[in-house]
Backbone bond lengths (Angstrom), bond angles and torsions (degrees), N, CA, C in turn:
res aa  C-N    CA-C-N  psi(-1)  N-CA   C-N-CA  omega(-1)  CA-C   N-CA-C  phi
1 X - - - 1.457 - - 1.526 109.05 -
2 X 1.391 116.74 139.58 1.921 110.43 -171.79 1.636 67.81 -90.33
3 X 1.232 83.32 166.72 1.771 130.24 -176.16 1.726 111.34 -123.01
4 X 0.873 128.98 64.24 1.825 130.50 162.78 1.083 121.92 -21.22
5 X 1.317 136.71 126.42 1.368 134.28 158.71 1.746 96.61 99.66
6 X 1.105 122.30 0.95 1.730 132.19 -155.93 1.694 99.79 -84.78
7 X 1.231 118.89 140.73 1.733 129.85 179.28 1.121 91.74 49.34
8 X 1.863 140.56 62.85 1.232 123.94 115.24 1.241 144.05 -51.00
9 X 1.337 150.67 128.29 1.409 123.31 -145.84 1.826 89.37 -95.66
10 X 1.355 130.39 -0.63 1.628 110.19 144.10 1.239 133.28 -95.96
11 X 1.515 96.51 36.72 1.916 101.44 160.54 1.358 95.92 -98.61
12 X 1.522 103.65 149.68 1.700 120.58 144.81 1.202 123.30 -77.99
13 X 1.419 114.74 -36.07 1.435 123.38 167.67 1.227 135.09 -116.11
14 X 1.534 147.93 123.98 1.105 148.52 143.62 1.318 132.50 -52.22
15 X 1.400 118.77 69.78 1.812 75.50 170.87 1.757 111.76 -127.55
16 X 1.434 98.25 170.85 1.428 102.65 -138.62 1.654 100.52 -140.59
17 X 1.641 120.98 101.57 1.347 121.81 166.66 1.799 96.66 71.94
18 X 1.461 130.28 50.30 1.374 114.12 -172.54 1.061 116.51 -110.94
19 X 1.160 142.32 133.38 1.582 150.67 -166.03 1.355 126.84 -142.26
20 X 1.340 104.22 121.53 1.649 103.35 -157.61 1.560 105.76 -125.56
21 X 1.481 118.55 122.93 1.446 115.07 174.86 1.208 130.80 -80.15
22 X 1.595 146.50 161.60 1.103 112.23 138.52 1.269 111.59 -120.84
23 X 1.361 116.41 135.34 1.893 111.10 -148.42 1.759 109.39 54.22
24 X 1.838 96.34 -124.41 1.233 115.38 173.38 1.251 121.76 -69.60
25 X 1.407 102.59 -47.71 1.732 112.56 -175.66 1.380 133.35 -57.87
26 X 1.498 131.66 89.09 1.714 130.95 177.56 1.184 96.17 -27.95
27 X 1.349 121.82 152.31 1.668 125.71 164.30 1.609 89.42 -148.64
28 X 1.270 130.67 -35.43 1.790 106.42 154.29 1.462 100.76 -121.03
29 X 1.557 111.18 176.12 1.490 122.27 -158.53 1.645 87.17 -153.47
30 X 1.289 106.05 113.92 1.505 116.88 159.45 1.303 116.17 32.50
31 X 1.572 102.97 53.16 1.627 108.03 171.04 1.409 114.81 -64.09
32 X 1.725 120.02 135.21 1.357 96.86 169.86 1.861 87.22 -142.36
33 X 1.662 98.65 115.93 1.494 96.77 -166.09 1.655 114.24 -129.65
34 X 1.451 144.98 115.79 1.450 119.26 -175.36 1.422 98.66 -90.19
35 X 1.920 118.99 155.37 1.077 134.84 175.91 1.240 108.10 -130.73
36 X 1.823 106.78 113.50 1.576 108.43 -152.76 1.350 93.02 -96.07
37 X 1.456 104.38 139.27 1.850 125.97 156.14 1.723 112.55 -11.62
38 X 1.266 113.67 102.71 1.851 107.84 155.45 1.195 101.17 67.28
39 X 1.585 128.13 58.09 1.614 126.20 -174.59 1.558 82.48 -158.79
40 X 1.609 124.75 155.51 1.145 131.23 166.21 1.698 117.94 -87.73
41 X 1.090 118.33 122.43 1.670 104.23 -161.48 1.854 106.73 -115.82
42 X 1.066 138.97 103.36 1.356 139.27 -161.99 1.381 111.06 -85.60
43 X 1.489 111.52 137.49 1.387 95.09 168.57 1.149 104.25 -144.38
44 X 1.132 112.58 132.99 1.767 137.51 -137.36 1.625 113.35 -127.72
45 X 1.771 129.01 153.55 1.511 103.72 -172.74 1.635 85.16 145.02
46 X 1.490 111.59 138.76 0.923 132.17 141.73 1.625 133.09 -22.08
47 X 1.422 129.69 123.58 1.332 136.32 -145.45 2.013 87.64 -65.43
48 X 1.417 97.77 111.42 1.595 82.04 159.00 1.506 105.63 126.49
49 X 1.635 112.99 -7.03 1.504 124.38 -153.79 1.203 107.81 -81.42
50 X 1.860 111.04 -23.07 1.275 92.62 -169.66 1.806 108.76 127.73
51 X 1.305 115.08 -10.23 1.496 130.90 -154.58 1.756 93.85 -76.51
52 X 1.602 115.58 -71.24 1.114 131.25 -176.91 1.504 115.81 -51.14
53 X 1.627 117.23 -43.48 1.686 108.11 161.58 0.959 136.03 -67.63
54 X 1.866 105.90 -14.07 1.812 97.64 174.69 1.641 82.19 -79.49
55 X 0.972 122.36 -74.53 1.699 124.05 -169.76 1.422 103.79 2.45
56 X 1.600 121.75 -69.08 1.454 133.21 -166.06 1.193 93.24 -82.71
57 X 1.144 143.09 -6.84 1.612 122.37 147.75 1.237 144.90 -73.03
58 X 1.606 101.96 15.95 1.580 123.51 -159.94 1.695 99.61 -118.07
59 X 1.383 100.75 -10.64 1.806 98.03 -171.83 1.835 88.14 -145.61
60 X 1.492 115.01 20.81 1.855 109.92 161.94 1.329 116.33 50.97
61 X 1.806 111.90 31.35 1.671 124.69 -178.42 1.941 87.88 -88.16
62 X 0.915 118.52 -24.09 1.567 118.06 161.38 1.619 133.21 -28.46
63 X 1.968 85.19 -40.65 1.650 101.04 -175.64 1.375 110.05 -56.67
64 X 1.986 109.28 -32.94 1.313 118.06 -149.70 1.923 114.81 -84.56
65 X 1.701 86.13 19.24 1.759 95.78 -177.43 1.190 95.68 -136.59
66 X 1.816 104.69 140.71 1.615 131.55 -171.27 1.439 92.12 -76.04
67 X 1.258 104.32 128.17 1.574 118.31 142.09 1.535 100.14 113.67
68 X 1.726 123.93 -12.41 1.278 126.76 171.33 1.230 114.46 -50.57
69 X 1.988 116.44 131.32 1.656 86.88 160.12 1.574 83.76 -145.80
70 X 1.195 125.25 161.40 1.446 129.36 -157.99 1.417 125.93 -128.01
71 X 1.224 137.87 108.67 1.628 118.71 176.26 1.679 125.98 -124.33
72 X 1.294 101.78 155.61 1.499 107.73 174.77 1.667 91.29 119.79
73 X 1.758 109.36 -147.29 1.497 80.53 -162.48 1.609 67.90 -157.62
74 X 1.848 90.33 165.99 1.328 123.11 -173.81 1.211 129.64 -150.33
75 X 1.256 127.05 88.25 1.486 135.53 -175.30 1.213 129.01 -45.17
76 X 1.006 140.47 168.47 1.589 136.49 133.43 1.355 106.84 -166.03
77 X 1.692 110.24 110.24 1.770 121.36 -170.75 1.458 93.19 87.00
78 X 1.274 117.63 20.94 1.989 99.05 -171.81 1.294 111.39 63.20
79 X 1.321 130.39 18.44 1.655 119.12 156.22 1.323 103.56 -111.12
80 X 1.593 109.93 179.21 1.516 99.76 -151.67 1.422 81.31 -127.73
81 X 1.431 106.37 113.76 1.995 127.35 160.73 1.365 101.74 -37.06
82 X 1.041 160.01 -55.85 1.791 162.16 166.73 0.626 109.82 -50.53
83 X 1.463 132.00 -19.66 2.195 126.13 -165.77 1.472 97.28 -83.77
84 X 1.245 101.57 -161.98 1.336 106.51 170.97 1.735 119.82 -84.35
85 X 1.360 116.71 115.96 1.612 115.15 -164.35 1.496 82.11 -139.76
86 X 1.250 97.51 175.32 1.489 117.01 177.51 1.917 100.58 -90.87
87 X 0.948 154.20 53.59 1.235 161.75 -177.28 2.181 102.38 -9.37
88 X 1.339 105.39 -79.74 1.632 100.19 154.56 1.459 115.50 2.11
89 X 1.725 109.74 -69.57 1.542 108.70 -155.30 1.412 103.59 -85.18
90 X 1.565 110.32 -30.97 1.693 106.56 177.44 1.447 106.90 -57.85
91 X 1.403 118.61 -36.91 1.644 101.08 -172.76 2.070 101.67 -78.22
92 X 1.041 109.10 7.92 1.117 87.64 168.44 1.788 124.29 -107.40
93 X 1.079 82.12 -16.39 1.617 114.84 -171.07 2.266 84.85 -87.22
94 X 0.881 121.90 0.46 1.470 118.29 -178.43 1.775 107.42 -174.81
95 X 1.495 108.18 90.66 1.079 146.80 175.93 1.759 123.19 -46.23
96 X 1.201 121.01 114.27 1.640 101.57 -177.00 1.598 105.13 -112.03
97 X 1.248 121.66 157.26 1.377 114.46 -176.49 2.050 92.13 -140.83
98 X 1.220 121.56 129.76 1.551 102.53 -159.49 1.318 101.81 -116.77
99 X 1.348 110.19 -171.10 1.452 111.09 -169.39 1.943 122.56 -52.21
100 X 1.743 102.30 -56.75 1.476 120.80 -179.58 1.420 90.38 -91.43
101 X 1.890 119.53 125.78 1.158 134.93 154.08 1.546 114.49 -43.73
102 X 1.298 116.95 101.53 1.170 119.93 -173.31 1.734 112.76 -118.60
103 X 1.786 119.22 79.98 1.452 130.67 166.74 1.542 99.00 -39.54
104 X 1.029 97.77 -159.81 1.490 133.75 -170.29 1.312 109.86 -150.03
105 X 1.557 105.35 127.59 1.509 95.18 -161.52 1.542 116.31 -81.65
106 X 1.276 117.95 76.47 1.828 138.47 178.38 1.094 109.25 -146.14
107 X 1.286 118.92 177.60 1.476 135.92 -179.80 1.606 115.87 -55.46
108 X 0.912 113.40 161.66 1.256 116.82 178.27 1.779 136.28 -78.72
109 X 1.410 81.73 -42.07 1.987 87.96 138.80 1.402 126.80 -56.23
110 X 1.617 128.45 -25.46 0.889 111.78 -140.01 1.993 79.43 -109.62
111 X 1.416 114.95 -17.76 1.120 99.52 -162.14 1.759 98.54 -88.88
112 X 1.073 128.86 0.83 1.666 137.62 176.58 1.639 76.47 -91.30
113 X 1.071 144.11 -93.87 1.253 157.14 -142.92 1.820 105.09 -37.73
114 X 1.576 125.27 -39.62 1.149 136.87 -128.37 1.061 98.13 -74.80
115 X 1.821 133.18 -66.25 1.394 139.30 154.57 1.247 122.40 2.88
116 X 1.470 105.10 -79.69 1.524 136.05 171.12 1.186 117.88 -28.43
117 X 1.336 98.32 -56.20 2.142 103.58 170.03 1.090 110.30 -74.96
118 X 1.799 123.40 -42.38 1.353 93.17 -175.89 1.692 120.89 -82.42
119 X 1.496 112.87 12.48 1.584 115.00 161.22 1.252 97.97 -80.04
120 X 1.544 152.84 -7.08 1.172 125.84 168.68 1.634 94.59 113.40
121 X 1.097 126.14 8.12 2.089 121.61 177.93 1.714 97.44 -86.75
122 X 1.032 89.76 135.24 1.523 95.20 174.60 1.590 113.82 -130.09
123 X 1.463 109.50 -22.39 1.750 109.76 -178.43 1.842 110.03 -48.52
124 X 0.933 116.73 151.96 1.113 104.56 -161.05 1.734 90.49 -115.31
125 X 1.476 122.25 -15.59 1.322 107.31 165.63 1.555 124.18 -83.31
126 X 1.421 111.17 -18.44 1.160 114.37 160.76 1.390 113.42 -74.13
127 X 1.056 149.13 -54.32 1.664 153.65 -179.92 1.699 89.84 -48.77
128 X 1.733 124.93 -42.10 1.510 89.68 175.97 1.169 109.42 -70.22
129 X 1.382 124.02 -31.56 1.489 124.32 -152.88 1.834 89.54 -52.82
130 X 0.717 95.64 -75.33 2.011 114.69 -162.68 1.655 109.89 -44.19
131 X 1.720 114.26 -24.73 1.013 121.41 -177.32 1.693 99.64 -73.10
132 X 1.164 133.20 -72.13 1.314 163.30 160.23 1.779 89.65 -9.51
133 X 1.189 121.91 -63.29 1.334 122.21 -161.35 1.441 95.94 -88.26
134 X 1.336 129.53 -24.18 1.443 107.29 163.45 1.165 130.45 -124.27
135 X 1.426 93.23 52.30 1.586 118.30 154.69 1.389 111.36 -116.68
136 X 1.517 113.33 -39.94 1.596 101.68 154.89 1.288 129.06 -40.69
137 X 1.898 103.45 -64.21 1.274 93.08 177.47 1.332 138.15 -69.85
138 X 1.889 111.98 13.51 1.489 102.94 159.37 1.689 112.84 -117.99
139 X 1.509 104.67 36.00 1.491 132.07 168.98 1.542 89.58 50.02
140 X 1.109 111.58 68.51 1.810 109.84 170.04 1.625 95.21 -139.21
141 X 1.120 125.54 1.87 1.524 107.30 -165.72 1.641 109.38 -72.62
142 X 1.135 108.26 -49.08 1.594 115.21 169.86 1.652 117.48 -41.80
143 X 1.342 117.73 -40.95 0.833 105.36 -168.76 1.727 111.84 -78.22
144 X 1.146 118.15 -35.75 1.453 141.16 172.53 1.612 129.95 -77.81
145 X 1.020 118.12 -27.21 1.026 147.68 -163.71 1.837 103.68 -38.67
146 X 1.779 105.94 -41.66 1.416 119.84 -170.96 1.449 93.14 -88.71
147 X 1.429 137.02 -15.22 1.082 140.66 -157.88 1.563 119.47 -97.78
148 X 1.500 124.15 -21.91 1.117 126.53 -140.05 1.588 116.87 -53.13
149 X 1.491 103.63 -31.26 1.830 108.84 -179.25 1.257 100.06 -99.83
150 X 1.312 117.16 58.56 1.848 132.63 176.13 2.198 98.09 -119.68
151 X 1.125 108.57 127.68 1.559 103.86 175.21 1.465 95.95 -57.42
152 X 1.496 96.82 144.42 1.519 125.99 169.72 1.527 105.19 -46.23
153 X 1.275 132.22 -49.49 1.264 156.18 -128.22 1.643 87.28 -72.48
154 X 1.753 115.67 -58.02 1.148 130.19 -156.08 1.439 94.91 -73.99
155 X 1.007 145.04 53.09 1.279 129.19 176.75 2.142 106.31 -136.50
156 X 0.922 100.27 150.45 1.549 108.24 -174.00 1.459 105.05 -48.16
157 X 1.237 129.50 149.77 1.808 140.45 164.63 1.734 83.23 -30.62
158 X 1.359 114.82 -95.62 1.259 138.28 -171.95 1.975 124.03 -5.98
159 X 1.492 85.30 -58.77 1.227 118.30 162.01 1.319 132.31 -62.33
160 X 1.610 122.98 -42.13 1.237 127.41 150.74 1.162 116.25 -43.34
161 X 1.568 131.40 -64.07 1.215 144.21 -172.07 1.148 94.40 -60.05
162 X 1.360 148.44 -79.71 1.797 134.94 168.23 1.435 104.63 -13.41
163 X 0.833 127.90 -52.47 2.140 133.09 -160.84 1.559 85.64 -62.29
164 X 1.769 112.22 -68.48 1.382 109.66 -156.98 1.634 117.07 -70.84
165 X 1.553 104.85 -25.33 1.852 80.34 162.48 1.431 104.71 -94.47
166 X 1.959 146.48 29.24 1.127 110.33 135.44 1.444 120.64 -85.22
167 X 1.139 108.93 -10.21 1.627 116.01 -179.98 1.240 98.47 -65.38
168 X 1.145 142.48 -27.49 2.036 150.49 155.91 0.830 124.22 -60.22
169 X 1.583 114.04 -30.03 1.473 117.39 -178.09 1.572 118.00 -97.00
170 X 1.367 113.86 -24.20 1.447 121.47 146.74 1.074 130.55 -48.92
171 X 1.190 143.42 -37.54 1.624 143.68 149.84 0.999 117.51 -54.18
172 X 1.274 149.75 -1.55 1.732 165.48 -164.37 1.262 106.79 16.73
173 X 1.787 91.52 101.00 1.710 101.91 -164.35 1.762 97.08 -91.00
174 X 1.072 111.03 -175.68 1.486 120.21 148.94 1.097 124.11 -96.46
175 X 1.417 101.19 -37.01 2.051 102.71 -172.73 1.915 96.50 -124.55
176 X 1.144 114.56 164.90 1.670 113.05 161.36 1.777 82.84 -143.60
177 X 1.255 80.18 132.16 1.889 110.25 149.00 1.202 116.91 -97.06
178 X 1.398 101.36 141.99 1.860 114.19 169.86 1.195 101.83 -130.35
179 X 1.029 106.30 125.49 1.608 130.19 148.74 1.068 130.96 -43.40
180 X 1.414 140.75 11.67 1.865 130.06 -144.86 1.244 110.34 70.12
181 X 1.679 110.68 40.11 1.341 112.43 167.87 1.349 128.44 -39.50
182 X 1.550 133.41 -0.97 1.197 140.95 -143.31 1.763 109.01 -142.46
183 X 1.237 129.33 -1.56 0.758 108.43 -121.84 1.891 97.81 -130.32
184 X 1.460 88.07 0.78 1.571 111.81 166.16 1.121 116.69 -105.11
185 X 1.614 113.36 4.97 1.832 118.85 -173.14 1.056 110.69 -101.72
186 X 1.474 118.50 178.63 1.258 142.96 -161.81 1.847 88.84 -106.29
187 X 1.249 108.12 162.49 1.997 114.14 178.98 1.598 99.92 -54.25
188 X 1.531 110.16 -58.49 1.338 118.99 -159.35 1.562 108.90 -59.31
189 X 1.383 130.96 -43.50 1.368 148.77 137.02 1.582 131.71 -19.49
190 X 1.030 75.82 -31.79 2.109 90.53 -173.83 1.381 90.79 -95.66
191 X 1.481 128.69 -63.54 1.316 118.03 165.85 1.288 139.43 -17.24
192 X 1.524 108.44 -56.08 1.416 97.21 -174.22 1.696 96.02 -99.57
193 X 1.292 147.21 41.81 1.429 157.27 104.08 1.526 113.22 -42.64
194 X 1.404 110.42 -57.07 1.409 102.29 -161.08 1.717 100.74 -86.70
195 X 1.290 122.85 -9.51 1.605 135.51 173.81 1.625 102.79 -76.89
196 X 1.584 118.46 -38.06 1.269 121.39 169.43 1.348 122.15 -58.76
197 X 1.960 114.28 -54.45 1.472 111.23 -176.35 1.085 96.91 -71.82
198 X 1.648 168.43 -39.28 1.352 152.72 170.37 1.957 116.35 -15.37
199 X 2.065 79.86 -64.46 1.664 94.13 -169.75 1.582 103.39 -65.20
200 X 1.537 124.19 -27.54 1.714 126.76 176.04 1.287 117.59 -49.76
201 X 1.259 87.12 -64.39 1.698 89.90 -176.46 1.143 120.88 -43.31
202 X 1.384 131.93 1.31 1.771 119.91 -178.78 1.689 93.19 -101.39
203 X 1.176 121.80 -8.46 1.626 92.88 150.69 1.776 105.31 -139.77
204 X 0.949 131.41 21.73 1.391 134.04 169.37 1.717 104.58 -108.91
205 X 1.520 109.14 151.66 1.239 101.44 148.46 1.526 111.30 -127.95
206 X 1.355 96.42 128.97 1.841 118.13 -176.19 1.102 128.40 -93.00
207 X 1.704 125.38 137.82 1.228 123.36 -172.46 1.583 98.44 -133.52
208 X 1.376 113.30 137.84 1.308 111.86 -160.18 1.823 100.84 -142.76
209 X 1.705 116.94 121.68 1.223 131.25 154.20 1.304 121.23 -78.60
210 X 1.511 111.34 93.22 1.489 117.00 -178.83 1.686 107.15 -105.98
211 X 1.153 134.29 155.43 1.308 150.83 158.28 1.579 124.68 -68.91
212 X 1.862 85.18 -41.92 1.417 85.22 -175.39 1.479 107.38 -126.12
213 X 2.022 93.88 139.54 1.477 120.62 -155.82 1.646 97.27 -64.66
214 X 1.489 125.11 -39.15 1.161 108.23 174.87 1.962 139.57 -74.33
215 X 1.172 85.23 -17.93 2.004 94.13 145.96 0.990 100.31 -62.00
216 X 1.421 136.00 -83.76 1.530 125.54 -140.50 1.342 112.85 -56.16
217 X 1.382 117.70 -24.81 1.661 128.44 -172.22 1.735 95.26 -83.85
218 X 1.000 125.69 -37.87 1.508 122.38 177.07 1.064 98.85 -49.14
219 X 1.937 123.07 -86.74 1.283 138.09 -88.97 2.036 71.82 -135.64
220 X 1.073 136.60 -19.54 1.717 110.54 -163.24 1.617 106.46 -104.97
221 X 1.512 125.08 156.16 1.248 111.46 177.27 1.647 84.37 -93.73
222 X 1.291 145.84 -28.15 1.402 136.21 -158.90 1.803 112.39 -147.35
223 X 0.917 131.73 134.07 1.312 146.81 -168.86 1.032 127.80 -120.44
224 X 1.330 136.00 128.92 1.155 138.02 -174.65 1.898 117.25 -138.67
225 X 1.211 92.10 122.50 1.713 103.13 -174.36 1.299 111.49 -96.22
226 X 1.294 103.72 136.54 1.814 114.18 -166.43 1.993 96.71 -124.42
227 X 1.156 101.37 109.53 1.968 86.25 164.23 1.583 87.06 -144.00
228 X 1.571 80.01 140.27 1.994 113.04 -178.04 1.386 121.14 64.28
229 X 1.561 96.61 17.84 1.994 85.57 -174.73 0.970 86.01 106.63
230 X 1.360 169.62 3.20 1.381 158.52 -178.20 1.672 117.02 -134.59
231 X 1.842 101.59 121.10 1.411 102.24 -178.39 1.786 83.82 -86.72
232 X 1.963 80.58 123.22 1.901 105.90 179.36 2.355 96.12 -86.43
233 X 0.674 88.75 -0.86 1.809 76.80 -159.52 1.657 110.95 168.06
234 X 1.142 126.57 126.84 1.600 146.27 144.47 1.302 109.50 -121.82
235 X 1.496 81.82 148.89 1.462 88.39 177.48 1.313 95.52 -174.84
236 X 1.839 132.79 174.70 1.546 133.36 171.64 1.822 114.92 -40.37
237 X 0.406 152.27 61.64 1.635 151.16 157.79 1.914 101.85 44.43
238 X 1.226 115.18 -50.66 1.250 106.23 164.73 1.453 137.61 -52.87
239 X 1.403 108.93 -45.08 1.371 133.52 160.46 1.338 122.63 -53.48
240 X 1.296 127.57 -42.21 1.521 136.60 170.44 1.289 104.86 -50.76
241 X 1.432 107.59 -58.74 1.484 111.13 -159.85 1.556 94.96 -74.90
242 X 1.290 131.06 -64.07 1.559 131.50 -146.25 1.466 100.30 -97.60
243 X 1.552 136.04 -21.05 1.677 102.31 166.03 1.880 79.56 -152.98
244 X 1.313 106.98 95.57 1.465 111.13 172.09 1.742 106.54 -85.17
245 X 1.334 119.64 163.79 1.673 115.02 -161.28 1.304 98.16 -113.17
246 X 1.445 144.16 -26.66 1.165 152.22 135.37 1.441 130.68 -22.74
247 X 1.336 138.78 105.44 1.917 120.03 178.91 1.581 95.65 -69.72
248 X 1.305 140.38 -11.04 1.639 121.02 -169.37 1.519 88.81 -76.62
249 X 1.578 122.93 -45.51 1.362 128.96 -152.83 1.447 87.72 -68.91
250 X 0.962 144.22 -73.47 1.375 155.31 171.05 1.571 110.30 -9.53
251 X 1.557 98.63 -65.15 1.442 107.33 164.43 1.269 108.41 -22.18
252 X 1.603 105.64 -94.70 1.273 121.14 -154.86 1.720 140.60 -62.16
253 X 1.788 82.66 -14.20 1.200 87.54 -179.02 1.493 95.24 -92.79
254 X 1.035 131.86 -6.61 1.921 121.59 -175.32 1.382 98.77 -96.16
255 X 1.628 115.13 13.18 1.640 106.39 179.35 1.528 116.50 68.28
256 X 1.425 118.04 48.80 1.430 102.76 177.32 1.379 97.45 -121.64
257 X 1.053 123.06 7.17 1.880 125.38 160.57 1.706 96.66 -147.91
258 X 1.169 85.78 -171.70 1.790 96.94 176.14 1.702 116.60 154.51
């Protein structure tokens, strides 16, 4: 199958004809999708479609389930995530942040910090330096700032989820995935998430499994709808929503299944 839009040199990702089992069961079917450089990219769909396994096929959390086996191919920089890579560095080099805010049960310095040590940094003015900047950059530093040797634990849903994509952003990813980063929060909470991935994207590029069609229309520059194992349609995020070329896409986004 040709693949359109494929080895643009402003994609981060390629992927091309990809199909992933588990056992017997297809759970994707000849994905062929580009994921452009430093843009938020949504991928949207009915519980079950398929959204969350391509997701974990972008950082090889796939490997970590019996009976997966995968084909076709998948870029990122034009090297191929399946070849031979150091797997370790890709997940660091591509960041996950998941549905339930999940700290680490330590301080809050320590959970920005944690990575860092276990790459082997030990200066302790650099470990603040990096802490400091990625707590800014997940706009939590202010709030914490007096707090840092306070357990992670004590901190708002909202706030956790701030910790865990700076705990992502301290490893200096290229890409972060979310899971339904949003989706254990409160409105006011989700807000300043979706005010966060805006300010990210000027040096991350983000890919985000949301549920709900009105995030993705906020917060994505490009969207992509997955139902049954099948990418149905991408296209600019505007286009999805207001004249999609598909009747399923049409469907779903006017709410007549879901």
């Amino acid at each position: 199958m040709h693949c359109p839009y494929l080895g643009l040199n402003m994609n981060k990702f390629n992927i091309e004809n990809l199909n992933l089992f588990y056992g017997e069961n297809q759970a994707l079917k000849s994905i062929c999708l580009p994921i452009p450089a430093r843009q938020v990219t949504a991928l949207i769909g009915p519980s079950g479609c398929g959204k969350s396994t391509l997701l974990r096929c972008l950082n090889r959390m796939n490997d970590l389930i019996e009976g997966v086996s995968i084909n076709g191919t998948l870029t990122m920089d034009d090297e191929d995530i399946y070849g031979n890579i150091d797997v370790a560095n890709l997940r660091i080099k591509v960041g996950m942040v998941f549905q339930k805010p999940n700290p680490f049960p330590m301080s809050i310095y320590e959970n920005v910090a944690y990575g860092l040590r276990a790459q082997g940094l030990k200066d302790k003015a650099e470990l603040d330096k990096v802490v400091e900047k990625s707590l800014r950059g997940a706009a939590l530093w202010d709030e914490v700032k007096a707090r840092l040797k306070t357990p992670a634990m004590g901190l708002s849903g909202g706030q956790q989820q701030r910790l865990c994509i700076a705990r992502a952003i301290a490893m200096q990813p290229d890409v972060i995935l979310m899971d339904e980063p949003t989706s254990a929060l409160d409105p006011i909470a989700t807000n300043k998430i979706e005010a966060l991935m805006e300010s990210l994207k000027k040096e991350f590029t983000i890919v985000i499994v949301t549920h709900s069609m009105q995030q993705a229309r906020r917060i994505s520059d490009r969207t992509a709808f997955f139902l049954m194992g099948e990418l149905v349609e991408h296209d600019q995020t505007h286009a999805i929503f207001s004249n999609p070329q598909d009747s399923r896409t049409k469907g779903y986004v006017n709410g007549d299944f879901g």
